[in-house]
C-alpha positions as CSV (number, residue, x, y, z in Angstrom):
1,X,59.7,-10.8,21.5
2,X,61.4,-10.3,18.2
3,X,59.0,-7.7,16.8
4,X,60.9,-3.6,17.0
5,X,60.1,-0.3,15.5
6,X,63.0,0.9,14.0
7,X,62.1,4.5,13.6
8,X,63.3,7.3,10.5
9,X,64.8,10.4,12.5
10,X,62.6,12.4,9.6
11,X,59.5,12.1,7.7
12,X,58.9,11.2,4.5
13,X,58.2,14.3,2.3
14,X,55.9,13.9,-0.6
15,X,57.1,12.8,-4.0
16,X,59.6,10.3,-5.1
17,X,62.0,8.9,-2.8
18,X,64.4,5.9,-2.7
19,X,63.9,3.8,0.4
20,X,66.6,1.2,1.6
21,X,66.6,-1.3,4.5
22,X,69.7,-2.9,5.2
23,X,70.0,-5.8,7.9
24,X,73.7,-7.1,8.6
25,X,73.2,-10.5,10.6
26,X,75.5,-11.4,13.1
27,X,76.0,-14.9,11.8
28,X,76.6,-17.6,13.9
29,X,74.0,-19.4,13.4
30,X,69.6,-19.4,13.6
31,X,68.6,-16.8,15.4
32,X,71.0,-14.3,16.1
33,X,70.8,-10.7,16.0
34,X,72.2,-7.7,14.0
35,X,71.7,-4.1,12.8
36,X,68.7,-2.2,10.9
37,X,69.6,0.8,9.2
38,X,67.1,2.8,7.2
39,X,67.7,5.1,4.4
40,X,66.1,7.5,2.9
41,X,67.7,8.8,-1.1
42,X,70.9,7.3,0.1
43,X,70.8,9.4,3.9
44,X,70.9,7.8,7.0
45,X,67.9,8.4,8.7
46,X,67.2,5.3,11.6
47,X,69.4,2.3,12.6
48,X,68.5,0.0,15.5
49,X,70.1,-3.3,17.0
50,X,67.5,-6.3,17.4
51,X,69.5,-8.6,19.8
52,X,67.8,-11.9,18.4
53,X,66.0,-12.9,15.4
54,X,63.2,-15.7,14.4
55,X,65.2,-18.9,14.1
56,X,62.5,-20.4,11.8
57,X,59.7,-18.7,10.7
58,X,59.6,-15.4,10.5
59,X,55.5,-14.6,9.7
60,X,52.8,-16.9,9.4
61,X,50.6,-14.4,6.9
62,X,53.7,-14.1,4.6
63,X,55.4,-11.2,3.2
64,X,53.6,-8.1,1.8
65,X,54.8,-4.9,0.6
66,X,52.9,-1.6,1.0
67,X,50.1,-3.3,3.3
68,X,49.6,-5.8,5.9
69,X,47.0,-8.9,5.0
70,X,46.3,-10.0,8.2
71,X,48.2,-8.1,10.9
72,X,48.7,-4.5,11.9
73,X,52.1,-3.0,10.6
74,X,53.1,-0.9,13.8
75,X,51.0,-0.9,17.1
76,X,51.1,3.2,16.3
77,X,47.6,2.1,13.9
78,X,44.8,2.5,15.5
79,X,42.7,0.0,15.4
80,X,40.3,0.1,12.7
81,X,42.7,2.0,10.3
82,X,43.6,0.6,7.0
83,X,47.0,-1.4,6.7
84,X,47.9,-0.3,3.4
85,X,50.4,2.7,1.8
86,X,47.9,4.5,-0.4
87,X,50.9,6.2,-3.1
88,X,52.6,4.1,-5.7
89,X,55.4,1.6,-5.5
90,X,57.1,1.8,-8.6
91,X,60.0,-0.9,-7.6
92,X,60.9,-3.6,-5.1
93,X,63.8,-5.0,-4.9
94,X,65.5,-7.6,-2.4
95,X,68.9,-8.7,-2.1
96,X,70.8,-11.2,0.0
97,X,73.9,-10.3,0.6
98,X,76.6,-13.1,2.4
């Protein structure tokens, strides 16, 4: 199963925040793992080791950002709660870095 919470050590307080995922990939090759840190304004706060990776496709219902379309975010929903982050997303911004 590749699918793992990688969880903040703190909540998120109210108001404006910068919010960072980082992912270094092992390399090697499809499929291999890495490291997922989390930041919160430029702190540290969640970093977890997935050990393997999708070698192909990574989600049938695409990406989304702020909600799910057709697929619970985290099994801590429960069921029959909305998917979505009801505050505003002023910017998203992806980068792949080699």
């Amino acid at each position: 199963m590749y699918l793992k919470a990688v969880v903040s050590t703190e909540k998120l307080s109210t108001g404006k925040h910068s919010i960072k995922s980082v992912f270094k990939y092992d390399g090697g090759g499809l499929g291999k793992g890495g490291t997922i840190t989390h930041n919160i304004d430029d702190k540290k706060t969640g970093e977890e080791r997935i050990e393997s990776t999708p070698p192909y496709v990574y989600s049938l219902d695409g990406m989304d950002c702020g909600m799910d379309e057709f697929s619970t975010v985290s099994d801590a929903y429960q069921k029959g709660e909305a998917n979505h982050f009801n505050g505003v997303i002023d910017k998203v911004e992806i980068n792949h870095l080699d």
